[in-house]
C-alpha positions as CSV (number, residue, x, y, z in Angstrom):
1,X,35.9,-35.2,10.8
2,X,39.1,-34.9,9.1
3,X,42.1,-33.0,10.7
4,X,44.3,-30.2,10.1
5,X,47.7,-33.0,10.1
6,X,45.9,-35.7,8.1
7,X,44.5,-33.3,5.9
8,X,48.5,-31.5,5.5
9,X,49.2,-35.1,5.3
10,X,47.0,-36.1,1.7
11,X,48.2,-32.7,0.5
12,X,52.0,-33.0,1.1
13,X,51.6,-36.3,-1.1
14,X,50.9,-34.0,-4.4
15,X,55.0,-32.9,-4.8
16,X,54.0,-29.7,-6.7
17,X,52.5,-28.6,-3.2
18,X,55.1,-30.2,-1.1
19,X,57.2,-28.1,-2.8
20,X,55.5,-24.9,-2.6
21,X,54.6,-25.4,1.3
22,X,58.5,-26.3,2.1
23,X,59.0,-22.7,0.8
24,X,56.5,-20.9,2.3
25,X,57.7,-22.6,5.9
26,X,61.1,-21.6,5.1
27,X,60.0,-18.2,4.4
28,X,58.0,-17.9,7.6
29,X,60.9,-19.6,9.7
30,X,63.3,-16.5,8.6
31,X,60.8,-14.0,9.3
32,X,60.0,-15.1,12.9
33,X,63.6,-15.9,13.8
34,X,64.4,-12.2,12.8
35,X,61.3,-10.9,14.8
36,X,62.6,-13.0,17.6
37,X,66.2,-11.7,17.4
38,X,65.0,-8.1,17.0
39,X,62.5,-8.4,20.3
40,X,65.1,-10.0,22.1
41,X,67.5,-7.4,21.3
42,X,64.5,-4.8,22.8
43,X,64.8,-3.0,19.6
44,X,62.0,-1.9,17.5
45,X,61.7,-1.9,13.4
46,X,62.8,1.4,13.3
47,X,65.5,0.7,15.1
48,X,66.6,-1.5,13.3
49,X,65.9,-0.2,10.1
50,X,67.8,2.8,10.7
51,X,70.7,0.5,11.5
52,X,70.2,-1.5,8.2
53,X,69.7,1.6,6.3
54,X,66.4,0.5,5.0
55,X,62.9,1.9,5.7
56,X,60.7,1.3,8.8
57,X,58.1,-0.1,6.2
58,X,60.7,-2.2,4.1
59,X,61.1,-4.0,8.1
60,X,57.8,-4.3,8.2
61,X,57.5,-6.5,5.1
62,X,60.3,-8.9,6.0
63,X,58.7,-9.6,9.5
64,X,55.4,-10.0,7.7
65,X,57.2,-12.4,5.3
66,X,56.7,-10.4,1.8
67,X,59.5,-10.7,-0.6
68,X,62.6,-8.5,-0.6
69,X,65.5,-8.4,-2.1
70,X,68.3,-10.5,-0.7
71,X,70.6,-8.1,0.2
72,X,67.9,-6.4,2.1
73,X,67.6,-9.6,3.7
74,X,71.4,-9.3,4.6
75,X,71.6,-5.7,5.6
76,X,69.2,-6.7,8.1
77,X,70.7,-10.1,9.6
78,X,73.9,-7.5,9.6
79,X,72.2,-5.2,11.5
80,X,70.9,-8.1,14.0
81,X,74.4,-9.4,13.9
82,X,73.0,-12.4,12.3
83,X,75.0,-14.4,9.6
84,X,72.7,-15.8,6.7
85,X,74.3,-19.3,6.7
86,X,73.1,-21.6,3.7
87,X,73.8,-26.0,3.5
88,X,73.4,-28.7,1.5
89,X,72.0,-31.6,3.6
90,X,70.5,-34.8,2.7
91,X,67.7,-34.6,5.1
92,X,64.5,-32.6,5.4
93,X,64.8,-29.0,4.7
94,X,64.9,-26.7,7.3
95,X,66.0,-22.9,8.7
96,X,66.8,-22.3,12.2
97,X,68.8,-19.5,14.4
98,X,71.3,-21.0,16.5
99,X,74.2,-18.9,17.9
100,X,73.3,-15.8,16.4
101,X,73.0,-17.3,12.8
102,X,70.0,-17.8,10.5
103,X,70.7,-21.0,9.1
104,X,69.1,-23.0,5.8
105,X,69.0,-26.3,4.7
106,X,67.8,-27.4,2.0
107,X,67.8,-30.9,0.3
């Protein structure tokens, strides 16, 4: 039986699909580090949608990873008191939080 990492593995040869699923992992990366931040702050999506001047249901989206505009990305991370932080790096690509930033890397 084949698994789930050797399977990812074959798949992430094809570079039309390693490109797409370094995206997607990018995306979800943003979306749980600003459901993280939120929950740690104890604040809910209205809460912070009211603060970022968006709709509970725009919040919503974001944490559920659907596309939004970039600055409705920002307005949020303001509202967390996140700073979007993008950098060119030479290795792997990758999107963390650390000290209240959402950070990006990309190749």
């Amino acid at each position: 039986m084949r698994t789930f990492d050797k399977h990812l593995a074959e798949c992430l040869k094809d570079e039309k699909f390693k490109r797409l699923y370094e995206e997607e992992l990018n995306l979800a990366r943003i979306m749980v580090a600003i459901q993280e931040e939120r929950e740690k702050r104890g604040m809910s999506q209205a809460d912070i949608a009211q603060k970022a001047h968006i709709t509970q249901q725009q919040m919503s989206k974001i944490e559920n990873g659907e596309n939004c505009t970039i600055s409705t990305l920002l307005k949020v991370c303001q509202a967390l008191g996140l700073d979007l932080v993008l950098q060119k790096s030479s290795s792997q690509s990758y999107l963390g939080v650390a000290e209240g930033k959402v950070g990006y890397n990309s190749k």
